[in-house]
SEGU-144689 format. One line per 5 residues: for each residue y, x, z of N, C-alpha, C. Coordinates in steps of 0.05 Angstrom, whole numbers. Each point is the difference from the previous one (the first is absolute). Layout:
BEGIN
Y/X/Z/Y/X/Z/Y/X/Z | ...
***
This chain:
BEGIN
-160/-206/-13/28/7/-7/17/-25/2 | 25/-2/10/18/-9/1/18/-1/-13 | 13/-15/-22/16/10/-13/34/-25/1 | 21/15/4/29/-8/1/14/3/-27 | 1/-23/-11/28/2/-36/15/0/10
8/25/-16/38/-2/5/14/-5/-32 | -10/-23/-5/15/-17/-31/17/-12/5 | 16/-6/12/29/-13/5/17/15/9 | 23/-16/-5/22/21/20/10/26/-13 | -7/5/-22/9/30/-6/24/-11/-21
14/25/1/40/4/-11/-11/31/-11 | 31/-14/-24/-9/20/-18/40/20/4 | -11/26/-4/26/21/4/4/7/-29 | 23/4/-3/10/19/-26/15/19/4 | 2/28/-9/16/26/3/29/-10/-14
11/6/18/36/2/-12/18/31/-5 | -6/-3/-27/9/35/-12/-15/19/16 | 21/13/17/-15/30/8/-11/-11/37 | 9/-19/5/-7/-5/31/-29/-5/1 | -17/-3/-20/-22/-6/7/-20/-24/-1
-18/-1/24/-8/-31/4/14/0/14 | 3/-31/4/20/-16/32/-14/-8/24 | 6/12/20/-18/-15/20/2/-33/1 | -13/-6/15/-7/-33/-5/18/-16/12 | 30/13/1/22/-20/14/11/5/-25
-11/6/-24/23/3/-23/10/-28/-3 | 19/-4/-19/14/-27/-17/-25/-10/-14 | -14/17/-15/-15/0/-17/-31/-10/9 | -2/7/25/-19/-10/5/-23/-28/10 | 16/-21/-16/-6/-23/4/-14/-14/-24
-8/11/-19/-28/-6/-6/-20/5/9 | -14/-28/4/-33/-7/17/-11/-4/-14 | -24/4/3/-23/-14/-23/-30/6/22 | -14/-15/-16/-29/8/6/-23/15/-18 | -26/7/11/-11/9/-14/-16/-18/-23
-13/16/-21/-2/16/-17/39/8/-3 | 5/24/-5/22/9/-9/1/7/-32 | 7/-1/-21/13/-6/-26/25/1/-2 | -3/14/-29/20/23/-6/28/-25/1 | -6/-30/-5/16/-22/-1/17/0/19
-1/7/18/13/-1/30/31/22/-13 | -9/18/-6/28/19/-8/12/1/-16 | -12/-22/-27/15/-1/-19/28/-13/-2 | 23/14/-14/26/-12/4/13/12/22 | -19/13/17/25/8/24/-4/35/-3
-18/10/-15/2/20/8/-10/19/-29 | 18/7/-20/-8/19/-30/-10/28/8 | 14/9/26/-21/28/0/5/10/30 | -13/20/7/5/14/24/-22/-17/21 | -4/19/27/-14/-1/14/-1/-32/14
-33/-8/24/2/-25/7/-21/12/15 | 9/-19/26/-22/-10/21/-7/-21/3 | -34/-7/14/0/-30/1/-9/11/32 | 14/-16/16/1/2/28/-15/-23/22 | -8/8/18/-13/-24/17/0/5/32
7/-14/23/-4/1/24/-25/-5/7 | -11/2/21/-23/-12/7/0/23/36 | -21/-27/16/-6/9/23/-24/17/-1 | 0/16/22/-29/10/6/-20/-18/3 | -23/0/-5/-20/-19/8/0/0/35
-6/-27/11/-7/-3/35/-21/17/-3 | -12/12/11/-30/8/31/-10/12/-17 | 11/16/-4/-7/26/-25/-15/20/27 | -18/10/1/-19/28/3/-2/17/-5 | -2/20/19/-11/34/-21/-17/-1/-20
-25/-26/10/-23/1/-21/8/-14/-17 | 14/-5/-12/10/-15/-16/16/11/-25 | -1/8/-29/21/7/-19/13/-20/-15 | 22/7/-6/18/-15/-16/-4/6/-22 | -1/-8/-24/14/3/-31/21/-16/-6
14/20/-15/16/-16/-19/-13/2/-27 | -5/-20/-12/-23/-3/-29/25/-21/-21 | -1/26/-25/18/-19/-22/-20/-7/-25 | 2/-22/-12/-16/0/-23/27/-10/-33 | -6/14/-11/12/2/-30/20/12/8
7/23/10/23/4/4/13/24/-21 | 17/-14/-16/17/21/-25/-4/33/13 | -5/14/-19/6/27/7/35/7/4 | -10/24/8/29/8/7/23/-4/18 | -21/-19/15/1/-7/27/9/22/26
22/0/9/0/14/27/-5/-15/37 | -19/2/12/-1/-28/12/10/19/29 | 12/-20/8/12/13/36/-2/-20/18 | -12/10/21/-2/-15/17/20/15/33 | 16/-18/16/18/11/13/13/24/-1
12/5/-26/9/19/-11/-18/28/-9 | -15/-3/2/-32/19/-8/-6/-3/-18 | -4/18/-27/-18/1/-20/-30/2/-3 | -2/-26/-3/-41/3/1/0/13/-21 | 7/-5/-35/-6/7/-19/16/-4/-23
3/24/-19/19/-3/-24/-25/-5/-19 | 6/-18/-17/-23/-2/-26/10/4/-17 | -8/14/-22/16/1/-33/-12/-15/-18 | 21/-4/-21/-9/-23/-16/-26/10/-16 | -17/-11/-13/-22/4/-16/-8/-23/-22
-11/6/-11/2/-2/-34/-22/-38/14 | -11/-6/20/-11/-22/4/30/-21/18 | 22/14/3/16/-14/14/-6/-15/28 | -30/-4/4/1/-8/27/-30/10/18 | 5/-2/29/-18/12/9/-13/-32/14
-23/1/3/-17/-22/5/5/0/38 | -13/20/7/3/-8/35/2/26/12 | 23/2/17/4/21/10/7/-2/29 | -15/16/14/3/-9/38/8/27/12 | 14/-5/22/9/18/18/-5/0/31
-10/18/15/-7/-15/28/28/8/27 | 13/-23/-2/21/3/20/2/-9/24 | -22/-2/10/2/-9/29/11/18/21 | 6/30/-1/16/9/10/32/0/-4 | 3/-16/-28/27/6/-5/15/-26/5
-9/-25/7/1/-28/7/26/2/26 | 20/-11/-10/20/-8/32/-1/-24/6 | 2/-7/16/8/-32/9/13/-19/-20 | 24/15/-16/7/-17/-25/-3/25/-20 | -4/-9/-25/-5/19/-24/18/-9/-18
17/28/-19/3/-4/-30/-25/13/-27 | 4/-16/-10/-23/9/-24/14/-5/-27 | 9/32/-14/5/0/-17/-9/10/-27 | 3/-14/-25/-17/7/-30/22/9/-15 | 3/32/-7/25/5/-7/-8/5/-42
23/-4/-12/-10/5/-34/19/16/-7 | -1/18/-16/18/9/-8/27/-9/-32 | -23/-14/-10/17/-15/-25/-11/-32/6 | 21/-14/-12/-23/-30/-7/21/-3/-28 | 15/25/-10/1/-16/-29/-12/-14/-18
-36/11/3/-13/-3/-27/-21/-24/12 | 6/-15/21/-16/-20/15/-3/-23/-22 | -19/-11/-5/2/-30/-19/-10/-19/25 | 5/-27/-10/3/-20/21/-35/1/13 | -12/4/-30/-30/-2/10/-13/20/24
13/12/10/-14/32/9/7/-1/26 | -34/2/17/-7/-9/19/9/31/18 | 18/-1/14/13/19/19/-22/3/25 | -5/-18/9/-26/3/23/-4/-29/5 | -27/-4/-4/-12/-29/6/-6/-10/36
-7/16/9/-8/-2/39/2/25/14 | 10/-2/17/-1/18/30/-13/-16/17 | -13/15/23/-11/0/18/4/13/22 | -5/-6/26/-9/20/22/-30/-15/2 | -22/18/0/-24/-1/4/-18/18/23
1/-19/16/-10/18/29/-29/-5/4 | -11/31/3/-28/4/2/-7/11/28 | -25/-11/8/-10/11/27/-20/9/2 | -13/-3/-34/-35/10/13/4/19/-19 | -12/19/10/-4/40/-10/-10/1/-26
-18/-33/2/-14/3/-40/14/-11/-23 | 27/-11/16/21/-10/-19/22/22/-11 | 3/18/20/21/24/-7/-17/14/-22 | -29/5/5/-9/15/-20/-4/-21/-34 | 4/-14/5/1/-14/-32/26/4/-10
16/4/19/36/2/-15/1/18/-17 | 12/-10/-28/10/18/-29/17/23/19 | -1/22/-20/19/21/8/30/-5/-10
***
C-alpha cells in the first residue's frame, strides 16, 4: 500500500445566515491550518452555525485499473458530512463517543485530475479548544487483491 497525507493546506468555511456554506472563493475563507484539526482553530470566529474544513489536492500520477484509491480518516468528530467533488460519500451523526476512529471510502472512480474534499459540521458552538475535529487523511492506494480484502467496512 501506498499511502498520500493530505494534512496541510486545508481552509476552514463558515455559513453566513441563510446562504449557507461558502464556496472556497468566500471572504471567509482564508483560514489555513494543518492537521491534527482542534476545536482551537474556530474559536472566536465562529459561536454557532455550520463549517467546512476544505482541501484541494491532485489525482495521484499512473494510477491503474488494478489499482484502488482510499480516502482513509482517522479521529474524525462525528457528524461529519464528507464530499468529495461535490458528492456525498457520507453523512455521520453525532454519538454519545463523539468520534469515529477510522473511516475509508474507495474513490478511485470518483478522482478528477484536480479534487475538492470537503468535511461539512453542522454546529461548532459547543466545540472546546481541546476537541480533536479529525487528526489525518489519507489517499491510500492498494494493488494487491489481499489488501482490499483487509479494508474496514
Amino acid at each position: 500500500m501506498y499511502r498520500i497525507r493530505l494534512g496541510s493546506a486545508w481552509r476552514v468555511h463558515f455559513a453566513h445566515g441563510d446562504a449557507g456554506l461558502q464556496p472556497p472563493d468566500s471572504d471567509r475563507s482564508d483560514i489555513k491550518f494543518d492537521l491534527p484539526a482542534r476545536g482551537e482553530i474556530l474559536q472566536g470566529l465562529a459561536k454557532s452555525g455550520s463549517f467546512a474544513l476544505r482541501r484541494s489536492f491532485n489525482r495521484p500520477s499512473n494510477l491503474n485499473d488494478e489499482q484502488r484509491v482510499w480516502l482513509t480518516f482517522t479521529s474524525l468528530m462525528d457528524g461529519a458530512r464528507i464530499v468529495l467533488n461535490g458528492s456525498v460519500l457520507s453523512a455521520k451523526s453525532a454519538t454519545e463517543s463523539n468520534e469515529v476512529a477510522l473511516t475509508s471510502f474507495e474513490v478511485h472512480d470518483q478522482l478528477r485530475p484536480s479534487n475538492e474534499l470537503a468535511i461539512e459540521f453542522e454546529s461548532c458552538s459547543s466545540l472546546r479548544s481541546d476537541t480533536i475535529i479529525l487528526a489525518t487523511v489519507s489517499l491510500d492506494i492498494e494493488s494487491d487483491i489481499a489488501e482490499k480484502t483487509r479494508r474496514p467496512g
